[in-house]
Each structure stands twice: as C-alpha cells, then as structure tokens.
C-alpha positions as CSV (number, residue, x, y, z in Angstrom):
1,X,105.3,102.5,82.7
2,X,104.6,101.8,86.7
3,X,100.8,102.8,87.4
4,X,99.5,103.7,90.8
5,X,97.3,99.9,89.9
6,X,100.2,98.3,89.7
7,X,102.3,99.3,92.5
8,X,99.1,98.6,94.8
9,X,98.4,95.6,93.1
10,X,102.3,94.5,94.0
11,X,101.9,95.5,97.1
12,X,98.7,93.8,98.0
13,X,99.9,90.5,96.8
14,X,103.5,90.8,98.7
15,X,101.6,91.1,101.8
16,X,99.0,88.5,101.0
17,X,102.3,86.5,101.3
18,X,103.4,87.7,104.4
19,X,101.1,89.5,106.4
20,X,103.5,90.7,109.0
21,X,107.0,91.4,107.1
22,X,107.5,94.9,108.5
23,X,106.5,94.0,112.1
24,X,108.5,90.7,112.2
25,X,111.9,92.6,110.3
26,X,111.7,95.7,112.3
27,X,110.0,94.7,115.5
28,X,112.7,93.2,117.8
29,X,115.5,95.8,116.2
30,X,116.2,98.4,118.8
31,X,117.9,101.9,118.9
32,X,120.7,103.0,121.1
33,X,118.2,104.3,123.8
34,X,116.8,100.4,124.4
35,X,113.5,101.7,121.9
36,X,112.0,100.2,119.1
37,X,111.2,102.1,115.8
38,X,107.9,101.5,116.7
39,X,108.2,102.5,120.0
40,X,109.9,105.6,119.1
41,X,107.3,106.5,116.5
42,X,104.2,105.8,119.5
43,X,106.5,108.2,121.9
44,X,106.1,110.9,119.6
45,X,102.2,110.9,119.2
46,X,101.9,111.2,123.6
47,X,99.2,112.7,124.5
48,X,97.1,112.9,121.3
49,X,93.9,111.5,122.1
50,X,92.9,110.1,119.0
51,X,95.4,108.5,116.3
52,X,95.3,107.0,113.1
53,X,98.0,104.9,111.7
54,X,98.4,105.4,107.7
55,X,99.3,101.6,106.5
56,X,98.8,99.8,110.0
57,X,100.0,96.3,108.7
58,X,99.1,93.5,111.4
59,X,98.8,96.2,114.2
60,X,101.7,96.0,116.0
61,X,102.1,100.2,116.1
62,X,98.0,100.5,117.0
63,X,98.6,97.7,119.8
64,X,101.5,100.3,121.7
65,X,99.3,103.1,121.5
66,X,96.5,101.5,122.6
67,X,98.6,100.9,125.5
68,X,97.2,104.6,126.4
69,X,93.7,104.6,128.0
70,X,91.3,106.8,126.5
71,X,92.8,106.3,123.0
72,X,90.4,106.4,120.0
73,X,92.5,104.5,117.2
74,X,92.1,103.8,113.7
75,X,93.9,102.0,111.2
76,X,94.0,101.9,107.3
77,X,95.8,99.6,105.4
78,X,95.6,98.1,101.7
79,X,96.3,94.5,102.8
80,X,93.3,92.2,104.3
81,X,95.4,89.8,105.3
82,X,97.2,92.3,107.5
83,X,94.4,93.7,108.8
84,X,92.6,90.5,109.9
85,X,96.1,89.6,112.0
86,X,95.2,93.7,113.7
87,X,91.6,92.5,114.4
88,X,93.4,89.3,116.4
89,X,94.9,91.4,118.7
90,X,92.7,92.0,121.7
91,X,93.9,95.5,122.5
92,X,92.5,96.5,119.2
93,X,89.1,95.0,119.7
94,X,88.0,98.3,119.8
95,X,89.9,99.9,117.1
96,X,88.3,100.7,114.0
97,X,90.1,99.2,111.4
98,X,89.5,99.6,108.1
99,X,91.1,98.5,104.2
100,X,91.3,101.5,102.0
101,X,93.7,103.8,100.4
102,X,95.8,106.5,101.6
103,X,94.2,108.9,98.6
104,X,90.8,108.7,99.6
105,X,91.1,108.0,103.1
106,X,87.2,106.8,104.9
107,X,86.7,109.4,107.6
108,X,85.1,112.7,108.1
109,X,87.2,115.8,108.5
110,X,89.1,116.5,112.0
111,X,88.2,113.1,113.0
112,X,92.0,112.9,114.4
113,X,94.5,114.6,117.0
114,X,97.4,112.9,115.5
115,X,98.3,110.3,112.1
116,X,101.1,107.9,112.6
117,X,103.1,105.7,109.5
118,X,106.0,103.3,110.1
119,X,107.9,102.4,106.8
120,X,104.6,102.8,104.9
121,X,104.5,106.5,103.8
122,X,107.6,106.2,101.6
123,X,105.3,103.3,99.3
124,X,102.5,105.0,98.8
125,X,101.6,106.3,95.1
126,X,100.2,109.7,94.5
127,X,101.7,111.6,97.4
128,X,100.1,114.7,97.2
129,X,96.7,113.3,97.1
130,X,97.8,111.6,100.4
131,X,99.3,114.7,102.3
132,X,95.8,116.6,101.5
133,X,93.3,113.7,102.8
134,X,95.6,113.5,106.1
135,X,95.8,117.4,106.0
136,X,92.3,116.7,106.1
137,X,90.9,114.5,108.4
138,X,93.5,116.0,111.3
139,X,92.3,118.8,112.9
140,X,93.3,122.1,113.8
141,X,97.1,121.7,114.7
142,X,97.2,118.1,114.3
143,X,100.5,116.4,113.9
144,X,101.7,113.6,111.1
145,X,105.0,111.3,112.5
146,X,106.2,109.0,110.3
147,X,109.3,106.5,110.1
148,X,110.8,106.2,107.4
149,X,113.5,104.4,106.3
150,X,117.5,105.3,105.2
151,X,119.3,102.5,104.0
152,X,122.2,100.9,105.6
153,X,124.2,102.3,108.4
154,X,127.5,100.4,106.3
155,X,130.0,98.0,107.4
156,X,127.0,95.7,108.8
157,X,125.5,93.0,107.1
158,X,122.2,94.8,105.7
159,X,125.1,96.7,103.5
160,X,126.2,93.2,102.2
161,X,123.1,92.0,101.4
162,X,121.8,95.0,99.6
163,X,125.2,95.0,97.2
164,X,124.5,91.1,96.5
165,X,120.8,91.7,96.0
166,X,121.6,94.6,93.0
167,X,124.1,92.1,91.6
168,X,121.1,89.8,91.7
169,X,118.8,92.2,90.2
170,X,121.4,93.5,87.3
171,X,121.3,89.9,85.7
172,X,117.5,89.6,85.6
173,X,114.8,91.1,83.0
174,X,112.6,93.7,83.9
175,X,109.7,91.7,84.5
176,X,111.2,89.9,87.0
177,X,111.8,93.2,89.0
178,X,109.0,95.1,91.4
179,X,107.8,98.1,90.4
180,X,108.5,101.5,91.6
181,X,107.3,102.0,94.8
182,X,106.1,105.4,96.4
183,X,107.4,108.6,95.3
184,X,110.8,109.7,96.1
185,X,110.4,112.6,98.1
186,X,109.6,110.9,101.0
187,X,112.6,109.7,101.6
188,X,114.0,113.4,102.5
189,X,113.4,116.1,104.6
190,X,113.7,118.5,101.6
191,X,111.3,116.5,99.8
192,X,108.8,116.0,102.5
193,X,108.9,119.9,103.5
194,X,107.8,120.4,99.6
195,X,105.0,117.7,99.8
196,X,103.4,118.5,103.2
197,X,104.0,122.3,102.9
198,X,101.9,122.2,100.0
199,X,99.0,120.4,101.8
200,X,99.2,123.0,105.3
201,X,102.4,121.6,107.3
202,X,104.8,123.4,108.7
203,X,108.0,122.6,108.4
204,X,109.3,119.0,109.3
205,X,111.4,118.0,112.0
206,X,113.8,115.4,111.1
207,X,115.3,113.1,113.5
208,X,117.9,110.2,112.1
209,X,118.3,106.9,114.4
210,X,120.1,103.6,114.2
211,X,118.1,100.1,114.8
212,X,120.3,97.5,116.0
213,X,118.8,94.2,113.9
214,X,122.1,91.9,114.9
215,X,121.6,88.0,115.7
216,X,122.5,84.5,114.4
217,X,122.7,84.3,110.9
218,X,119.6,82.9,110.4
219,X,117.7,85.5,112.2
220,X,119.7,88.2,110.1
221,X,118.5,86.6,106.9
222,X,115.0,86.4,107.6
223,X,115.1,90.5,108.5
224,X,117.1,91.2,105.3
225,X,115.2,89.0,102.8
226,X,112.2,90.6,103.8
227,X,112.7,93.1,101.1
228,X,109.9,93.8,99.0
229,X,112.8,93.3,95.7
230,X,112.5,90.0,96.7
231,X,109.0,89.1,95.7
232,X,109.2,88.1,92.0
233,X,111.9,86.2,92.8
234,X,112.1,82.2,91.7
235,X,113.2,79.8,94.7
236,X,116.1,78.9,93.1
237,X,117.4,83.0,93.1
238,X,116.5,83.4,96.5
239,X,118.4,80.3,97.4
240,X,121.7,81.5,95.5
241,X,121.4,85.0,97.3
242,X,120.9,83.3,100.8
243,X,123.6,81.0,100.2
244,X,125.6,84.2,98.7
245,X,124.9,86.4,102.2
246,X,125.8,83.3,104.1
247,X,129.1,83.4,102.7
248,X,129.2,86.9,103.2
249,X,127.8,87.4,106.5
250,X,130.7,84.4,108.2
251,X,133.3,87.0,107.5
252,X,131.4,89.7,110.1
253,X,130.4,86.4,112.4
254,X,131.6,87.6,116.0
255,X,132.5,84.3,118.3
256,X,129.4,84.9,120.0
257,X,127.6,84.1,116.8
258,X,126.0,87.6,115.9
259,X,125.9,89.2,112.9
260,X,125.8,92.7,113.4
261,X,123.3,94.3,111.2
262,X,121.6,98.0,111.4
263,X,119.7,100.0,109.8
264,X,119.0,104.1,109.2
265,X,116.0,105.4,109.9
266,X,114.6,109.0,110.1
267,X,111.4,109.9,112.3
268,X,109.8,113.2,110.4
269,X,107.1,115.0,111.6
270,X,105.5,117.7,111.2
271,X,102.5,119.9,112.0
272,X,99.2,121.2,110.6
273,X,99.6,124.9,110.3
C-alpha cells in the first residue's frame, strides 16, 4: 500500500537527482500568447503583495514574481537540493525560503495575499490537510492559482512517448514502478471545487492552455524523460525507451529538424470565501 512516507520519500530522492526537472522541462515551453506556464501562473497573482509558492523547486516561479517591487515571497518545498539552487538566485536573496510540507505548512495565519503551485499541487499526499493549512495562512479573500498539468495535446511527440513508456512499464514488476503520487482530484475542476470548497474556496476557475515544448530531438527527449515514472528505471531501460522514441519521434521530424511536442495544461484558481 502507497503511504504518504513513501510518496515523499520518492519524491525527495527523485529531486535529489535532479534538482531542477520541472523548471528545465517546462521552462522554455511556451503557450500560444508567447507566455510561459510559469509566466502565465505569476500573471495571475498581479498585484498581491505577498505570495507563497506551494513546492517552489529551484525558484524559477519565486524569481518572476520577485520581478515585482515590494513583493514579500516565500517558498516551501520538500527537496533541499531544490531549495539551495532558489537560495542561488540573487533575486531571492530576500525570500524566505523554507523545506517543509504542504500539511503542516511553517507560517502564522494570514501571513499571505496570494499562494502559487506549478505542477506541484497535483503530487502532494493528503490533500485536504493541504487545502486547510493554505485556507489558513491566506487571508481574508486570498487567492490559490495553481498549474496543473493535462496530459498530451495528441498527435505530438509527448503522446508517443507516453504510449512507449506504459509499454515499458506493463513488462516490469511492481517494485520497479513509482508510487502513487498526489491524490486524484487535483487533476479536475470537479475534483478541486470538492477539495477547496471544503476548506473555504469558492468555486474554481478553470482555464486550459497549450505549451509548445518542440525542438531537436535531443532537446525533446530530455523534456519527455523527465517523468517522474522514470526514476526506478535501470540504464539499460531508459536506453531501450530513448532509442524507442528516437525511432518514433524521426517519423514527426519536420526538415527543419523539430519535433513538435505540447503539452495540456490547466491554470485553476480559486478564492478564499
């Protein structure tokens, strides 16, 4: 049975690995408008004085809305190694940056206008736990945005490489295989409405977008096998998938060279009643 211990512990080591994954898969991707996810997760928050991101990572988000004078920011995250690549940014120098958990999150009660998550809300264990402590360290009106993702746009690469990765997956044991991460109802507006109604939201607003994540092969490999599915993985499996998507991703090869690859994404958020 997957326990809240294990999915952190999973987690923790992943990003141990690779410190960065979400920024460096999702940070040059870019939606219709010329915006990244990130970008169009920092636009949302305008104006709100002081701003917590839920799962920071190495900063990246924190460093765009620090862009803001004025800004009080704050950033919790389970990963050290993550958070010691936020403290080397120098726009964060005066951030306060902290590892911790999402369920029993380190601040006092209204100590925030506004609580940003990219991709990191739809991992996190115990959901209800974390809807009340951000329900409870926003104040009065305070508004939760979060990114989360939606699979494959289809007839891309990303779509490929997902079907080759749960061909992949079907021939190994379970212990080779991560454990369930975060709780599904993240991953809809439905669900969402259920778990932050409960803690004082009102209803969510639900916005779907496209990011663009085409380039060179290599480029589009090193976005897709970013996965978390791919951490108990030996070399010699990873090898046989890359070589796999290669294969796969020379039939949608324009002559220029790019692989066209996108991915969903939905921006949800909602506010304290």
């Amino acid at each position: 049975m997957t326990t809240t211990a294990s999915q952190e512990a999973f987690l923790q080591a992943f990003h141990a690995e690779r410190p960065a994954v979400t920024a460096e898969a999702f940070g040059r991707g870019r939606a219709p408008d010329g915006r990244s996810s990130y970008e169009i997760l920092c636009d949302r928050v305008a104006g709100s004085g002081r701003v917590l991101d839920l799962g920071c990572g190495d900063g990246l988000l924190l460093e765009l809305l620090a862009r803001s004078d004025g800004r009080r920011l704050a950033g919790v995250d389970l990963s050290p190694e993550s958070l010691a690549l936020a403290r080397q940014r120098p726009a964060l120098s005066g951030a306060r940056l902290e590892e911790g958990r999402a369920q029993a999150l380190p601040f006092p009660d209204d100590s925030f206008d506004a609580c940003v998550s990219h991709m990191a809300l739809m991992l996190m264990a115990e959901i209800d736990q974390v809807a009340a402590e951000v329900a409870r360290v926003l104040s009065p009106r305070g508004v939760l945005a979060c990114v989360v993702g939606g699979g494959a746009v289809g007839g891309e690469a990303y779509e490929r490489f997902v079907g080759l990765l749960r061909s992949t997956m079907q021939e190994l044991p379970p212990s080779r295989r991560i454990p369930s991460l975060g709780d599904r109802r993240t991953r809809t507006r439905e669900g969402l409405d259920d778990v932050l109604g409960a803690a004082g939201f009102a209803p969510v607003e639900w916005d779907t977008f496209a990011i663009d994540l085409s380039g060179p092969v290599e480029q589009v490999w090193e976005t897709v096998s970013g996965l978390y599915d791919l951490g108990p993985l030996d070399h010699t499996t990873v090898e046989r998938l890359r070589e796999d998507f290669l294969t796969e991703a020379a039939e949608l090869t324009t002559p220029q060279g790019i692989v066209p690859c996108a991915f969903t994404m939905h921006l949800a958020t909602a506010r304290l009643r």
